[in-house]
N, C-alpha and C positions, 0 to 999 in steps of 0.2 A: 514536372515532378521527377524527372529523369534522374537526378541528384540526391535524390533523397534513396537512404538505407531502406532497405528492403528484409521482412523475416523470409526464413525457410517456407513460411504457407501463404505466401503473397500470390499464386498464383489460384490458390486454393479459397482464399476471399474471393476474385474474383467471380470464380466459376459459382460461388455461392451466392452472386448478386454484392457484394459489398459496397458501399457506398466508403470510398478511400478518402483518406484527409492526410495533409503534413503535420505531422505530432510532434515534435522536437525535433526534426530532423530526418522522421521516418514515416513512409507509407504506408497508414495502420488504416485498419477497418472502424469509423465511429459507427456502423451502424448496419444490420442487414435488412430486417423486416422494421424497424424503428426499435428507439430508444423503451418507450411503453410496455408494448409487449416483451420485447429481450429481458427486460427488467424484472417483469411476471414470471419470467419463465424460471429464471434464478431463485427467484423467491418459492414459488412452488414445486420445480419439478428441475431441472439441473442445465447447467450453461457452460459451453464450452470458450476461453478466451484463449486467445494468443498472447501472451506476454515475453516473447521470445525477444525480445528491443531491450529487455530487460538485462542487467550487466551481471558477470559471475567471476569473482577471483576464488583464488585457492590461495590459503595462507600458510606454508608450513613449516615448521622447524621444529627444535625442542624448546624454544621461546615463544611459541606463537601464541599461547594462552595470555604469554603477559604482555607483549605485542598489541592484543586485541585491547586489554582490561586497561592499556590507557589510551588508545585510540577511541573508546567507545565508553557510553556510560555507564551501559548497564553493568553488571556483575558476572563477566563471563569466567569466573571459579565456580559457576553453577553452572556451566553446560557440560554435560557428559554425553558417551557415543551415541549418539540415535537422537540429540536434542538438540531443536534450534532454540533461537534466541532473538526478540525483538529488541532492540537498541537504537544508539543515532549516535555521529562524529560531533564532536562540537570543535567549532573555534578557541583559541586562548579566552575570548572574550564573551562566548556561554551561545553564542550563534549558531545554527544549523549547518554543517558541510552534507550530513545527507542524515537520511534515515533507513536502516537495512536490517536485513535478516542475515545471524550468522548461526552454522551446523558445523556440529563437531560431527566431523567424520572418525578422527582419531585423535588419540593426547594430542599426536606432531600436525596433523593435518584438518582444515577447515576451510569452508564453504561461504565467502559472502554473497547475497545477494542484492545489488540497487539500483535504483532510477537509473532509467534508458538515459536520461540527458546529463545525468551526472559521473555515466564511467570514467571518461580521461580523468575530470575532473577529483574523483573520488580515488582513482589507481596512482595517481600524480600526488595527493592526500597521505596515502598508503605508503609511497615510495619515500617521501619526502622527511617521513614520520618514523622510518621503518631505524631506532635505534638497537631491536635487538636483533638484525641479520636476519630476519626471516625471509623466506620466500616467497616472492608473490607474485602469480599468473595470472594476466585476464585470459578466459577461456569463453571471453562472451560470443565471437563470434564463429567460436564450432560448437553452442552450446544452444541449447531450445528449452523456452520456460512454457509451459499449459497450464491453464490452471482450470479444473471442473467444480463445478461452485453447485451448491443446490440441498436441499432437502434427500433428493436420489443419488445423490453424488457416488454413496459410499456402496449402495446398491450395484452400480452400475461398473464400479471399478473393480468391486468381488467377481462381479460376473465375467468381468471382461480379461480379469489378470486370471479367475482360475483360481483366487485366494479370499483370504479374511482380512480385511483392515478395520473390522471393527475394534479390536484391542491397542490400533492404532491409537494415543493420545491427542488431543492438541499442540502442536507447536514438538510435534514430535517426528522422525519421518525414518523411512524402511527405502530397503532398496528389490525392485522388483524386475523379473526377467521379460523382456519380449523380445523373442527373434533372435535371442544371442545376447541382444544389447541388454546390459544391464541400467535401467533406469532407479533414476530417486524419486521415492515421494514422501510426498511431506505434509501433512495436516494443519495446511498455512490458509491461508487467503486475505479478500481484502472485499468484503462482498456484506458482510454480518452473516451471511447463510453457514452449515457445516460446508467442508468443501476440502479441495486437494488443488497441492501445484505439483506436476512432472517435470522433472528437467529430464534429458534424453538428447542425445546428439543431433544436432541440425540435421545429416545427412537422413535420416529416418523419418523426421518429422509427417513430412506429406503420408508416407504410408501407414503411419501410426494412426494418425488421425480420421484419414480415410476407413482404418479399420474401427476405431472406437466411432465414429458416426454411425457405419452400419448397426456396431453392438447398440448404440444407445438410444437407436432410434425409438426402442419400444419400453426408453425411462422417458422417453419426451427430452432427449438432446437436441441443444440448439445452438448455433454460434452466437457468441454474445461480445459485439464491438465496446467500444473505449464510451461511448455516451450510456452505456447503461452498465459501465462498470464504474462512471464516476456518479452515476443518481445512487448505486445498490452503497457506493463506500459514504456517499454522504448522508445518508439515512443511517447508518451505522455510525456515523463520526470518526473515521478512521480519516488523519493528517492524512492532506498532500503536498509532497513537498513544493517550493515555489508561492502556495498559498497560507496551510496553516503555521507549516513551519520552511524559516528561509533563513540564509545566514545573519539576519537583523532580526529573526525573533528564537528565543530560545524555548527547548523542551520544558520547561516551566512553562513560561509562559503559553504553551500549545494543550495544557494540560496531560503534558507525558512527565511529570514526574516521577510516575510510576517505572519509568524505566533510564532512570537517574539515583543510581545507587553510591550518594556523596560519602558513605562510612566504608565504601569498598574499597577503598583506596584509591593513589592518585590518578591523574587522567585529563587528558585536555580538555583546559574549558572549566573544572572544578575547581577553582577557587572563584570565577565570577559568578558559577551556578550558587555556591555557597553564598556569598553577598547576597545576591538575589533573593535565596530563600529565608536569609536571616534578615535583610530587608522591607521582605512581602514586593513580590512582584508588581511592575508598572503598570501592565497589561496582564489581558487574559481571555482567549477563546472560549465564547460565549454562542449558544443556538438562538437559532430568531424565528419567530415562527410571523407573518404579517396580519394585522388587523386589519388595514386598508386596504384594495385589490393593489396590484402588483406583486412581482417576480423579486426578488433582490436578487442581485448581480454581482460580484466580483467588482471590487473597487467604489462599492458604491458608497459614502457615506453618513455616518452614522451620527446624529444630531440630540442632545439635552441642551432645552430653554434656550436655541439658539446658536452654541456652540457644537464643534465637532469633536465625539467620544471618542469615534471610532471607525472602522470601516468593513467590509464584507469581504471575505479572505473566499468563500465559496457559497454560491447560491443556486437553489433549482426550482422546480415543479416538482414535488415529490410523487411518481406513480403509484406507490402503496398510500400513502397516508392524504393525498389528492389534494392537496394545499401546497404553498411557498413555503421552503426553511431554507433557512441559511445557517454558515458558519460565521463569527464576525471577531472581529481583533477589538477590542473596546478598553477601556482606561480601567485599572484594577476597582476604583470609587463605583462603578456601573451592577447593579446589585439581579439578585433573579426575579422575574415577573415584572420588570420596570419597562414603563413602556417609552420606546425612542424613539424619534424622526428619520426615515431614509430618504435621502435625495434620491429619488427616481428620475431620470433625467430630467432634473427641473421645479420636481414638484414633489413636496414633502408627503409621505406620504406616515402613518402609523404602524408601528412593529411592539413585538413585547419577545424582549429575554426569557428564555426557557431552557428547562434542563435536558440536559441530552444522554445518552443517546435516542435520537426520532424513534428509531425501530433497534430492538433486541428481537433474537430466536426466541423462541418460546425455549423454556427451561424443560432440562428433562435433553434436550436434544445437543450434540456433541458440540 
């Protein structure tokens, strides 16, 4: 494993007990105490992840607003200073290049954030694209992503900054002092729970963390690896790239049209998105929940009177809701509460389509 990229608190999983795996290319923690409990522990009381593999450019110029607004689909004439923005790159041809979060730090200057395995590929996207002169830095790798997820989250961050982020919005973020360094945060995550992601310089990291452990110990902080922040996002139904959405299925069809703004003007990839939606899409990510015992799994496929629908883009043991769900890719004709065949290795087994999302917060909570 010698080869593989390493974060800033790689040495800090260990000492934690981490059970290490090859993630794209990088040596990440899936797991400290298990998948179950990390998963509990998010949901009720707060979890601390590393997402520092995570990639960050900076985009800036006095074009870089409109830079963005055809690189991306969503509507970035609606981000203003202190707001991010969920979106996704698309191909000419309405296909996923990635999906990310962009901060306006200022009119000229902006913040992306995306998929560990897709930097080159995304900055090479960026560069390749870049008709109005903007500027663009990866700063992934003198840069550290955190992200505290939980019900205590915002409890523990007041306490431990010295501040209030309760005024904090969603999908909004502040910049906050420790040590000198000035760090971001941001009212982001990817969990279903309220929650926060820090970016902060690499160089700090271990000592940041080491200090918020101590603070947190007494919100019930815990480290929380990649196996239980992919049960916490599919219970949420939050895309991952590679599965719900890849460059052979589009934001339609992943069910993010929501952040596919075709009247916002032009943009890669909006005129097949437009087909599409005047069309009615082929396909459509669909929740499975099983009748018959089994797991669904990733690649497994999906069977009406004999023929194949479709297939399982993501599948788990849910620890909150304590049954199988899956996400699944299925033919647009595939209706809700219809019940279909999984090939489990071998043997058919019964499921039925459901609406999703598994688990929402309880309202009332940020």
């Amino acid at each position: 494993m010698s080869d593989l990229k390493r974060t800033p608190l790689f040495e800090w999983h260990k000492a934690q007990g981490a059970r290490l795996i090859d993630f794209g290319g990088w040596e990440m923690p899936v797991q400290y105490q298990g998948v179950i409990p990390e998963h509990q522990t998010v949901r009720e009381h707060v979890g601390l992840f590393d997402v520092s593999h995570m990639g960050e450019f900076y985009i800036k110029g006095d074009k870089a607003k409109d830079f963005l607004n055809r690189i991306t689909t969503n509507d970035a004439s609606k981000l203003y200073n202190g707001r991010c923005q969920y979106t996704v790159m698309c191909q000419p041809d309405g296909g996923v290049v990635d999906d990310l979060i962009i901060s306006q730090i200022s009119e000229d200057c902006y913040l992306a954030v995306v998929n560990a395995s897709n930097i080159q590929k995304d900055f090479d996207w960026m560069q390749k694209n870049n008709q109005e002169g903007v500027e663009l830095t990866n700063v992934s790798e003198q840069t550290a992503l955190l992200a505290i997820q939980g019900p205590k989250a915002e409890a523990l961050l007041n306490d431990f900054f010295g501040t209030n982020f309760s005024d904090l919005k969603t999908y909004c973020f502040t910049t906050a002092n420790w040590n000198g360094d000035e760090l971001t945060v941001s009212r982001t995550g990817y969990t279903g729970e309220d929650g926060f992601e820090v970016m902060l310089p690499a160089k700090v990291t271990s000592d940041f963390v080491k200090a918020l452990s101590e603070k947190g110990a007494a919100y019930g902080l815990k480290p929380i690896g990649l196996g239980a922040r992919d049960t916490l996002r599919l219970e949420a139904c939050y895309s991952l790239y590679g599965h719900e959405i890849t460059d052979q299925i589009s934001p339609l069809e992943a069910n993010l049209a929501w952040v596919v703004k075709l009247d916002a003007g032009d943009f890669i990839g909006r005129e097949a998105l437009l087909a599409q939606k005047e069309q009615g899409v082929p396909r459509k990510i669909v929740g499975l929940q099983m009748i018959d015992s089994g797991i669904p799994r990733e690649g497994y496929g999906l069977f009406l009177n004999g023929e194949q629908v479709g297939h399982v883009t993501s599948g788990t043991h849910s620890p909150l809701l304590k049954k199988p769900i899956a996400l699944a890719l299925v033919q647009s004709g595939i209706n809700l509460d219809q019940e279909l065949e999984l090939d489990v290795r071998g043997k058919m087994k019964k499921c039925l389509t459901v609406k999703t999302p598994f688990y929402k917060r309880p309202k009332g909570e940020k």
